[in-house]
N, C-alpha and C positions, 0 to 999 in steps of 0.2 A: 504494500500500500504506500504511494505517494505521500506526504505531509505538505497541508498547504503552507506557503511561507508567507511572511512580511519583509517589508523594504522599506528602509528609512536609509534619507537622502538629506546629508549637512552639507552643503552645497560649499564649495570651493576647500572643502576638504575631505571627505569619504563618503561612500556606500555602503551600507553594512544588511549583511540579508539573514534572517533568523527563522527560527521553524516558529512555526503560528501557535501561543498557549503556552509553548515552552520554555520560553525564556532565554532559549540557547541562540548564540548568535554563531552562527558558521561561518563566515568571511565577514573583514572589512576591505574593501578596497581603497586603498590610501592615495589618491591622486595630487593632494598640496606636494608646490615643492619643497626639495629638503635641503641638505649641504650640501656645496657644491663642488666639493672631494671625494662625495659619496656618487655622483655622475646621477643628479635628480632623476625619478622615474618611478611612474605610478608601479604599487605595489601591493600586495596580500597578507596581511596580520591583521591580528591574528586568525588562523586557519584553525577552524577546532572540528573534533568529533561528534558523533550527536550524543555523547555522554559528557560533553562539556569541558574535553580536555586541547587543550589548548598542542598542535602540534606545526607550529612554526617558531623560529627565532626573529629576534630583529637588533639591527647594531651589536651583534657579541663583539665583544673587546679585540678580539684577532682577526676579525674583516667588518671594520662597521659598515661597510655598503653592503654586508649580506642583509637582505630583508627580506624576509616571509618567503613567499613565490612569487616570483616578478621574471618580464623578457627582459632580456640583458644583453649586449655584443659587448663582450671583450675584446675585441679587436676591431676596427671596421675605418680599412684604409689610411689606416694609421693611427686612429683617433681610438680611444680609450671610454667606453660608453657603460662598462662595469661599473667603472670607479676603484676608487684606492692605486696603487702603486700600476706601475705600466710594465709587461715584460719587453725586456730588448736582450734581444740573441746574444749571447758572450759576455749580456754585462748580469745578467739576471732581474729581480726587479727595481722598478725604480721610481720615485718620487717626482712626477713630471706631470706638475695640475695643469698646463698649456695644450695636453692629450686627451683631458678631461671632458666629454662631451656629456650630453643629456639626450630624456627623452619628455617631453612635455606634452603637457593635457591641452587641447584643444579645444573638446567639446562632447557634449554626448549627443547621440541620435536614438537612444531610447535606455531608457531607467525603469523596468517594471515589474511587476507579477502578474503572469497570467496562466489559469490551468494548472497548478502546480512546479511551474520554472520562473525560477527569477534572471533576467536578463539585462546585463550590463554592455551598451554595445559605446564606444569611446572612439575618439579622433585623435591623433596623436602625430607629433615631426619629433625627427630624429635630427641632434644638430651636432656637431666640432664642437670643438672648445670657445670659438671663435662667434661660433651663433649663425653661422648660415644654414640654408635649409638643406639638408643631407637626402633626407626621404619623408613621407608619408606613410603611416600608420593607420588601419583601420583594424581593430579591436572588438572582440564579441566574446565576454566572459557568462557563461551560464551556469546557475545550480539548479539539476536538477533530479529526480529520482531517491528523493528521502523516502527511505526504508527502514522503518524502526524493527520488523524482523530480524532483517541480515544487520543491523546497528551497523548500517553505511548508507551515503550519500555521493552524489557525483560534480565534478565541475571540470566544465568544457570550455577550453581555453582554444579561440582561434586569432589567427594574426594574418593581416596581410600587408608587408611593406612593399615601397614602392621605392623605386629610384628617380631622385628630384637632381640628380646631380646629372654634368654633359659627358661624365666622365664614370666609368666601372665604380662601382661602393664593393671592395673587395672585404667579405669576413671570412674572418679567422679563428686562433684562439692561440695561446702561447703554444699547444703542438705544434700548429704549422706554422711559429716562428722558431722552434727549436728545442722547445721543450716537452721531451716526453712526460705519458700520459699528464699532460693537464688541456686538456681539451673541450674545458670549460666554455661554453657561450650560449646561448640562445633560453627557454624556459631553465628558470632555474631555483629548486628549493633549497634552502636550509632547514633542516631540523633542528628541535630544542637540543639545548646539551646535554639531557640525560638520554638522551637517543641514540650517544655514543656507542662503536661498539654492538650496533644493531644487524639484525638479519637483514640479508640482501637476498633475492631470492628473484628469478628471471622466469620471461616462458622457455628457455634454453639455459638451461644452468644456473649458478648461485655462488654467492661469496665476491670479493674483493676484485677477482680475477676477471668478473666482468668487465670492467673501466675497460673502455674503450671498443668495446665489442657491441654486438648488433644483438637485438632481442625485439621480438612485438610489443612486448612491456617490460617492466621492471617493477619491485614491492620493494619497500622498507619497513621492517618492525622497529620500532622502538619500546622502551620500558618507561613508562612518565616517573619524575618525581613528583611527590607529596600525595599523589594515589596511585592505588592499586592499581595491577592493569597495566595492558599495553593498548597500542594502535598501529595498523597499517594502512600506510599511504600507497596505492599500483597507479603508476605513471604508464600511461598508456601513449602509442606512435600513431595519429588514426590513417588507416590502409592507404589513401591517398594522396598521403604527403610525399615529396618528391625531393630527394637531396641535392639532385644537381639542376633542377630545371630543365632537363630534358625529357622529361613524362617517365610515366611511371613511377610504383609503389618503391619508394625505398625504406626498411626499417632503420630507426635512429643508431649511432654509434653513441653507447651510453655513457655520460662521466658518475662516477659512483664512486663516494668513499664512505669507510664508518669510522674512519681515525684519520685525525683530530677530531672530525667533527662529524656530522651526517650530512650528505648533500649529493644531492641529483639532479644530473641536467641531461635531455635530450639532445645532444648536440648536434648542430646543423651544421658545425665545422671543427669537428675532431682532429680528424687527418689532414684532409686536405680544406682548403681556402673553398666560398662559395661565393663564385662571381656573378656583382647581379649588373647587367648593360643598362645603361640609362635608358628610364622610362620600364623595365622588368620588375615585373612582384615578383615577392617570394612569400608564398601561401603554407601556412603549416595551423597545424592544429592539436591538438594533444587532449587528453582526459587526464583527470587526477581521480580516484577513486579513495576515499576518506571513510576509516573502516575502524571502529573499535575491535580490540583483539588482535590475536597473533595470528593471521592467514595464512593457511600453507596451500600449496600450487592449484589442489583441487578445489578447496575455495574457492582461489581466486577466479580460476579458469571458468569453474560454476556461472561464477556473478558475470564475467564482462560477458560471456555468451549472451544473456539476457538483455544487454544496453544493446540495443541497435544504433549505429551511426545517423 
């Protein structure tokens, strides 16, 4: 069974969507900007489960531009749209806020609930350090499928960037400048910190050894502090999304760690660079799956069956 929700809307600073009666808020969506070392850009905190457990981080002490779940480009034609320190090949990383780009809220073209889905659909540019305009963004964040059965919920995350520039927007990640596995960029979570040390667990295998490898999805367990209980998060690739831009289903090359911290990105430039020609989108889309408990593979496989694209 569905739960219906509510939406409330503080206008020039977040969206927050809650299950209807319960009190529980599932997402904020943070669109105000923030520092400008941190590489501004709308984001998700807190993310919780429907038992009210909070399983996102925001500003931990050792990457404060980690925040919740947010799109992110580590790399993109030079410019630094992460935030924090820059990688440069031979020198490692480095403190160079002139690399430092953003990604800014524009506008919305729809805020609602309807039928059981709440939908967040946003406008968004991507800029340099410098403030010109880099690309376009059109954004469509959904929650929907509350199931107090299976004590999980779903959120569909789509993007479509555009090239504003006369010239290639090359992304990357510090792989493909020279550093293996960190091939950090594109959708990107951090877990809380007692999420350390968590199960990783793929529709192709499990453990550590994923990073950087291909899977249709990918799970994280974590253990909360100060309650009982864990929570799984399944980062899903949806069939259509395309790595190089030349058609066709590619599955994500996954960045995945559980030490130092927990955190998951489907990356859209692992290995190699993804070059978009002026005036080319690049369309991707992803699910998150928000799950009280420790899910193991038949679970999971169970439940995504059931969501249709």
């Amino acid at each position: 069974m569905t739960e219906a929700l509510d939406l409330v809307h503080r206008h020039g600073d977040h969206v927050a969507v809650s299950v209807a009666g319960s009190g529980v808020e599932l997402m904020r969506y943070v669109y105000r900007p923030e520092a400008r070392w941190e590489a501004p850009k709308p984001y998700i905190h807190p993310l919780r489960t429907l038992s009210d457990r909070v399983v996102t981080d925001y500003r931990p002490n050792d990457h404060r531009w980690h925040k919740g779940l947010q799109l992110t480009a580590s790399h993109v034609s030079g410019q630094n749209l992460w935030g924090g320190n820059t990688y440069v090949h031979g020198e490692g990383y480095l403190a160079l806020p002139d690399r430092v780009g953003s990604m800014a809220h524009r506008g919305f073209d729809d805020v609602s609930v309807r039928g059981g889905r709440a939908t967040v659909a946003e406008r968004l540019s991507w800029h340099p350090n410098s403030g010109e305009l880099w690309a376009d963004e059109v954004r469509r964040i959904e929650v929907h499928d509350i199931d107090t059965t299976t004590g999980s919920w779903v959120l569909t995350w789509s993007s479509a960037v555009t090239n504003r520039r006369d010239e290639a927007l090359r992304l990357g990640s510090p792989t493909t400048h020279g550093r293996a596995g960190a091939g950090y960029t594109g959708l990107f979570w951090r877990g809380p910190r007692a999420f350390r040390d968590g199960r990783i667990l793929a529709s192709e295998g499990e453990g550590p050894e994923l990073m950087g490898r291909q899977a249709e999805w990918l799970a994280y367990s974590g253990e909360h502090d100060g309650f009982d209980g864990r929570a799984t998060l399944v980062f899903v690739h949806a069939p259509e999304n395309d790595h190089t831009g030349a058609g066709g289903a590619h599955p994500a090359h996954w960045f995945v760690r559980s030490d130092p911290f927990a955190a998951v990105a489907p990356s859209f430039a692992f290995h190699e660079e993804l070059v978009l020609v002026p005036g080319a989108t690049l369309t991707r889309r992803y699910r998150v799956l928000v799950a009280d408990g420790a899910w193991d593979r038949e679970r999971i496989t169970a439940r995504l069956a059931e969501l249709a694209w």
